[in-house]
VOPAGU-2260 file (C-alpha; in pm, 1 decimal, decimal comma):
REM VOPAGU-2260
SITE   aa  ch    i         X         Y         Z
SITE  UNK   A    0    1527,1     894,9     298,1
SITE  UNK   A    1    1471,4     875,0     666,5
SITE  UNK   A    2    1760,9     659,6     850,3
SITE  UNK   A    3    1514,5     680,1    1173,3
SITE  UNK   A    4    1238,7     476,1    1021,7
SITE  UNK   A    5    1263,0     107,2     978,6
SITE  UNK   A    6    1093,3    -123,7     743,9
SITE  UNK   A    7    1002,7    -502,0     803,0
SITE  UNK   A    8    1033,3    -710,5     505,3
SITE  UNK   A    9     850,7   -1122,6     504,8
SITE  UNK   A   10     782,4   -1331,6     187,8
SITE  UNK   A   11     491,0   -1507,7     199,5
SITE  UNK   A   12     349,2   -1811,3      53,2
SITE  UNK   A   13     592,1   -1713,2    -217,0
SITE  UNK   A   14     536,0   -2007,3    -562,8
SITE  UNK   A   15     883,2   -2248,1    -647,6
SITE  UNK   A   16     816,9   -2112,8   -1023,7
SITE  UNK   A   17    1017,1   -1777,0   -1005,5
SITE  UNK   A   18     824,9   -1688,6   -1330,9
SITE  UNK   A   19     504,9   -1651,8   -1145,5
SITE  UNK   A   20     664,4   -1288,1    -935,3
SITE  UNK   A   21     658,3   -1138,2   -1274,4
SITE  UNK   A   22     427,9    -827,7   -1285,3
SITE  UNK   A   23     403,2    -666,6   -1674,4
SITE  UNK   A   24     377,2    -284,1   -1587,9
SITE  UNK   A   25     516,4      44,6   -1580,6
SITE  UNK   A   26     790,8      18,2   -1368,0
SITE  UNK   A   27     841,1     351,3   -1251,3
SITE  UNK   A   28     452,0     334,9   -1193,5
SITE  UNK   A   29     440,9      91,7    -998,2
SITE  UNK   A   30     745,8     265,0    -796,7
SITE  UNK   A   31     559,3     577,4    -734,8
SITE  UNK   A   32     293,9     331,4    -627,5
SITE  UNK   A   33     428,3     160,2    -371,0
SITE  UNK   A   34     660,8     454,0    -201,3
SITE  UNK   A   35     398,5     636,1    -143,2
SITE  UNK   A   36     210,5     366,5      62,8
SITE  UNK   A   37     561,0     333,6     218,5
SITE  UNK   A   38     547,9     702,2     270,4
SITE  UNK   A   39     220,6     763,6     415,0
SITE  UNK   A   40     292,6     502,8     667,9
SITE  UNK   A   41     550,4     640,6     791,6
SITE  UNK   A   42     410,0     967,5     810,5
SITE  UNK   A   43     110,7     840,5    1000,0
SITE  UNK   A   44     290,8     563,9    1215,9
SITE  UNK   A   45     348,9     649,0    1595,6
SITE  UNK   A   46     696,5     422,3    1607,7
SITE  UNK   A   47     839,5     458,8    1251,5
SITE  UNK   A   48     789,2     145,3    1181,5
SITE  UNK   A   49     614,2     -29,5     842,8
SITE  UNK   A   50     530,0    -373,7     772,7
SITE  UNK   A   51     568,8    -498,2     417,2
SITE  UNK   A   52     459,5    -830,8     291,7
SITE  UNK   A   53     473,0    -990,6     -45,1
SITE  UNK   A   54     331,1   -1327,8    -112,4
SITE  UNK   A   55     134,1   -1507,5    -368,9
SITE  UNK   A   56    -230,8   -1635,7    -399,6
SITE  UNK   A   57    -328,7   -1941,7    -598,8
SITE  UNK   A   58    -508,4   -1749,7    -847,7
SITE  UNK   A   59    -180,6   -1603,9    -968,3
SITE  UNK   A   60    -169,3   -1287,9    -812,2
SITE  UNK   A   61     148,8   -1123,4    -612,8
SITE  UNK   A   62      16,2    -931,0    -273,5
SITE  UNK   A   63     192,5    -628,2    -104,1
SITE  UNK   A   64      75,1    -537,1     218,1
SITE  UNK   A   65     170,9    -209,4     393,3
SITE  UNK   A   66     100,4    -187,0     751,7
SITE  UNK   A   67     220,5      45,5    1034,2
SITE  UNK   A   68     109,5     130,4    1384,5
SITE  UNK   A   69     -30,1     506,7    1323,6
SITE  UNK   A   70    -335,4     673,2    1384,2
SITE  UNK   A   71    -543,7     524,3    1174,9
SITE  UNK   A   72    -862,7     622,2     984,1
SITE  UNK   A   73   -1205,2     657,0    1125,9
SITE  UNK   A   74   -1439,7     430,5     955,6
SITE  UNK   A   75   -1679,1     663,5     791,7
SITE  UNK   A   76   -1402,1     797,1     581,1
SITE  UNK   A   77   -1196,8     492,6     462,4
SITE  UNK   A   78   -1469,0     514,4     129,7
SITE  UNK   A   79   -1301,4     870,7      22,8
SITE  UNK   A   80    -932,5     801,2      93,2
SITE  UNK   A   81    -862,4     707,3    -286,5
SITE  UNK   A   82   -1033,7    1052,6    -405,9
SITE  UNK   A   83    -841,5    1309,3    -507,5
SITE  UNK   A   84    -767,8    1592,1    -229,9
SITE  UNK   A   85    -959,0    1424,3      37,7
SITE  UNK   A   86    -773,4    1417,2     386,0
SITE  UNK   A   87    -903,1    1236,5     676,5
SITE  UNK   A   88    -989,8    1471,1     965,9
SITE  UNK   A   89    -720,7    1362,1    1178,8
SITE  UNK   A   90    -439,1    1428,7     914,2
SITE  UNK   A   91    -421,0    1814,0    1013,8
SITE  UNK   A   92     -54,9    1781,0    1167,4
SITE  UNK   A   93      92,2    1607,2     858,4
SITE  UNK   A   94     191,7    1769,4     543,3
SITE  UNK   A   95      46,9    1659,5     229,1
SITE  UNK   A   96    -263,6    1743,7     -20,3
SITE  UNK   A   97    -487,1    1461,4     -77,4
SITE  UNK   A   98    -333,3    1337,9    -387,9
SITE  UNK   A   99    -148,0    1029,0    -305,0
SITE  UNK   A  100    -387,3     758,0    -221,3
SITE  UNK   A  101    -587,4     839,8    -552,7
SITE  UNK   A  102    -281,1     855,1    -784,9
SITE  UNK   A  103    -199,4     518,3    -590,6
SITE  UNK   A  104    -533,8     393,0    -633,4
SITE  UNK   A  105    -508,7     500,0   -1026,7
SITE  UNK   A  106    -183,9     337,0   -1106,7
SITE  UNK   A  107    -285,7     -13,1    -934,1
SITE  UNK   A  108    -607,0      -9,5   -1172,6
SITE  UNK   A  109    -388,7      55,8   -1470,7
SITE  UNK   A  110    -193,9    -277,9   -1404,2
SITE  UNK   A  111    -540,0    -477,1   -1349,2
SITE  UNK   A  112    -470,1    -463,4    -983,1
SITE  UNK   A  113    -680,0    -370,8    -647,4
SITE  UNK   A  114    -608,3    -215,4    -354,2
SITE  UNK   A  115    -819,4    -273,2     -36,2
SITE  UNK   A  116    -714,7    -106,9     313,7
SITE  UNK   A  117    -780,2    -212,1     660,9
SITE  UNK   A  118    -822,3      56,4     969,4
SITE  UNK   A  119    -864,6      90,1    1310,8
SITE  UNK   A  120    -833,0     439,1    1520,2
SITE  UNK   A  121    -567,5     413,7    1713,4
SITE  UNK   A  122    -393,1      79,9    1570,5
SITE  UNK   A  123    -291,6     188,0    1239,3
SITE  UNK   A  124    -377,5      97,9     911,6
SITE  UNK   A  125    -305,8    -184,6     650,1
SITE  UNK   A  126    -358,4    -167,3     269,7
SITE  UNK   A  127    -300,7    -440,6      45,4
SITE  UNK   A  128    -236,4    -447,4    -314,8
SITE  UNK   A  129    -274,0    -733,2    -541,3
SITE  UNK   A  130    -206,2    -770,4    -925,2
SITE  UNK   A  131    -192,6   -1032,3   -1134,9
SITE  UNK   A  132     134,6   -1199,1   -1204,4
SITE  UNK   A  133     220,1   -1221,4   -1607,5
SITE  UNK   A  134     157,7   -1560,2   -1633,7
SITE  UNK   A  135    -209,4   -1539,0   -1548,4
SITE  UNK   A  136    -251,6   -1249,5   -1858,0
């Protein structure tokens, strides 16, 4: 959607059994999920550039991390980013209403999945989602 930005693909830790990537869900979900992590790191990133990693755990679960070089999110509000209409204070220059991170949020708990997110002002952010593979159901 926007040829300036530039994503960053790695596999990690990724299992020799193919059948272990295999995620039951709602695809188109999951989708929505995961662009607008894509999304919002973009929109928050100083260079336009995300960081996406998929890997594997041993107990059966497939990992996505999302991580850009952006503004960040000040540590007292990283416990209301998954509620619905909540911005963080420094998101006044970037379009949007409050609603992504808490559908995301909503659609990784319907697939048995978290979603955890790392910050630091200034560095950017990094959230991580994990669900379980189909094999482990």
């Amino acid at each position: 959607a926007n040829p300036t930005c530039k994503i960053n693909l790695e596999f990690s830790d990724l299992p020799e059994n193919q059948e272990f990537l295999v995620v039951e869900g709602e695809e188109q979900l999951l989708k929505t999920a995961f662009i607008n992590l894509i999304s919002n790191a973009f929109k928050f990133s100083n260079d336009s550039a995300v960081f996406i990693t998929v890997g594997f755990s041993n107990a059966r679960t497939i990992f996505i991390s999302f991580k850009d070089n952006g503004v960040g999110i000040p540590p007292e509000e990283v416990d209301n980013i998954f509620e619905p209409f909540y911005r963080i204070s420094t998101s006044n220059k970037v379009e949007g209403h409050g609603l992504g991170l808490a559908l995301t949020s909503r659609i990784i708990s319907l697939h048995k999945g978290t979603i955890r997110v790392r910050s630091k002002v200034g560095q950017g952010s990094e959230f991580t989602v994990m669900l379980p593979t189909a094999t482990r159901r």
